[in-house]
C-alpha positions, 0 to 999 in steps of 0.5 A: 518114049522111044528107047534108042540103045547103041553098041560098039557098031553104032560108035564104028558106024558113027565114024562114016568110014572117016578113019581107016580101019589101021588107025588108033581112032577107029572105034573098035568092035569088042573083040578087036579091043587087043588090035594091034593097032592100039598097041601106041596106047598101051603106054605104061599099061600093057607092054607089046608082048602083053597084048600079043598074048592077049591076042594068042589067047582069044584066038586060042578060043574058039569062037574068038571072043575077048568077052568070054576070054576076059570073064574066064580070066576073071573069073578063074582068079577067085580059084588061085591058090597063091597069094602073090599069084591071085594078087598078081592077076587082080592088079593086071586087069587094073592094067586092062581097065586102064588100058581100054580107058586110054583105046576109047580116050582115043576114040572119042578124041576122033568126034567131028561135026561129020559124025553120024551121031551128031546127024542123028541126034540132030534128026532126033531134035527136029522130029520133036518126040520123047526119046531116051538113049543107051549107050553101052560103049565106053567112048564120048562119041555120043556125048559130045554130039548131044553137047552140040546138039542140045547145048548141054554141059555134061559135068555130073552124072545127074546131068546125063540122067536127067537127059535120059541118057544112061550108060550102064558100062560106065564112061571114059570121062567118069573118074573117081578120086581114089580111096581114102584108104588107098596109098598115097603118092611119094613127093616125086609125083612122078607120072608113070608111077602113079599111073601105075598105082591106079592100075594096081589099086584099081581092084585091090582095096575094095568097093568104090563109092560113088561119091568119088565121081567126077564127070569131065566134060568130054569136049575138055581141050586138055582132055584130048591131048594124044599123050596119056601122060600129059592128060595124067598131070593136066587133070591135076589128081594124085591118081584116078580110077576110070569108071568103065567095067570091063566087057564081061557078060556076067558084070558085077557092079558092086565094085562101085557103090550106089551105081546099080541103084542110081544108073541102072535104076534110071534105065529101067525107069526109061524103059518101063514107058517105052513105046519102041525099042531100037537096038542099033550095033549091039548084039545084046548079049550083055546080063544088063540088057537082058535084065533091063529089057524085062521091064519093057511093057509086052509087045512092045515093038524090037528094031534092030539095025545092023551091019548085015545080021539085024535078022538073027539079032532080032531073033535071038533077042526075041527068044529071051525078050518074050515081051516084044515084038518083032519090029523092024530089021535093019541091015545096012548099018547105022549110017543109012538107018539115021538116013532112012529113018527120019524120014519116015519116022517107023518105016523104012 
């Protein structure tokens, strides 16, 4: 089986330059989820000033990461004293969460026929192999092209994994019902509010199960509505937790219950019978892939394609990943891979 495993520069990639980098459908690379040009989508989740500190911070940082700032922020609140404080701080990366979730409802709003990910798959199709696919981005680019593609519906989780496509950060259109025990809505469901009870439930009240999940259909018209209210009444729920985890490289998944068992589980099944391994716009630094890719068979072979850096992402991957072996190095990005690739299946 060959394992084809896609990063935030795939979903960048996949959009051919259609979109200008100013604009809110550009699918964002992982440090430039604070952009200002996301600011329109923070509506009821973040204010302009909020993520003008965000944006302060991160570049406070030396390396500039929005990955370690988040995991410093997350993992500093444990140490808070205050009550009001801590709580505080846990019901603002509610707000964070919600906010990413609307940048990549957005993003994934942005899908054409003229999609590299629609090309793509539409190669994978005529090349006729045993493939499986994982997406750690959070955005439906990909999956609304395997809808057209394959001409499957996705509404459930099983049918993703039964396709053997796994996304271990979670989905955009994953969405689970709130709690049993979470506080209900006044009568005036007015929309802003219960937005903002999701926000600061999210974190506040315990795990969540994973029976609460309900999958929408990404290519859903009511879905794709650019006003984040209108979605919020049209999807008819007191209010929803999006199941997407933030991008921490150390993620703790047991705030949803059972998704390490059936998600994770089903990737490392993928990946135990992979013959080649394809990392495409990922640098791989996640603690998930470096416990998933444990579990490939030894010396298989690692190809990556990147932008400019497939050579030092290759290294760097083979220097944990003792149990592959250096494939092909791919710059140029993911674009002219799906051109060179199918053509001689292996060799470019």
């Amino acid at each position: 089986m060959k394992i084809y495993i896609f990063g935030a520069g795939a979903s960048f990639g996949s959009q051919n330059n259609e979109f200008p980098n100013t604009s809110p459908s550009r699918a964002p690379l992982i440090d430039e989820i604070f952009d200002p040009r996301y600011q329109p989508l923070s509506l009821y989740m973040l204010s302009p000033s909020e993520l003008d500190f965000f944006r302060q911070e991160v570049n406070k940082r030396e390396d500039k990461s929005v990955e370690k700032w988040l995991e410093s922020q997350w993992n500093a609140i444990k140490d808070i004293k205050v009550n009001a404080t801590k709580n505080y701080q846990t019901r603002l990366f509610g707000h964070k969460v919600l906010y990413l979730w609307n940048v990549m409802r957005s993003v994934s709003n942005s899908y054409s026929e003229s999609n590299v990910y629609r090309s793509f798959l539409s190669n994978l199709r005529d090349a006729n192999n045993n493939f499986g696919l994982i997406s750690f981005n959070y955005d439906t680019l990909l999956d609304r092209a395997y809808q057209d593609i394959f001409g499957n519906t996705f509404i459930t989780i099983e049918n993703y994994l039964e396709e053997n496509f796994v996304k271990p950060h979670g989905s955009v259109n994953w969405l689970l019902e709130k709690r049993d025990t979470d506080p209900t809505v006044p009568h005036n469901h007015d929309t802003a509010l219960r937005i903002k009870m999701a926000m600061n439930q999210f974190f506040m009240n315990g795990s969540i199960s994973l029976s609460k999940l309900q999958v929408i259909d990404p290519s859903l018209e009511q879905w794709r509505h650019e006003n984040v209210a209108v979605v919020w009444e049209r999807l008819g729920r007191p209010y929803f937790y999006p199941l997407i985890f933030m991008p921490l490289a150390q993620k703790d998944l047991s705030h949803i219950n059972d998704f390490y068992e059936q998600v994770i589980g089903k990737a490392r099944e993928m990946l135990m019978q992979a013959e080649e391994i394809y990392i495409i716009g990922y640098r791989a630094r996640d603690e998930i892939i470096k416990e998933l890719l444990k579990f490939v068979p030894k010396d298989t072979p690692l190809h990556v394609v990147s932008d400019t850096k497939a050579i030092p992402i290759s290294n760097e991957i083979r220097g944990w990943a003792t149990n592959l072996k250096e494939g092909s190095m791919i710059n140029g990005g993911f674009a002219e891979f799906n051109r060179l690739h199918f053509k001689k299946p292996g060799e470019f």
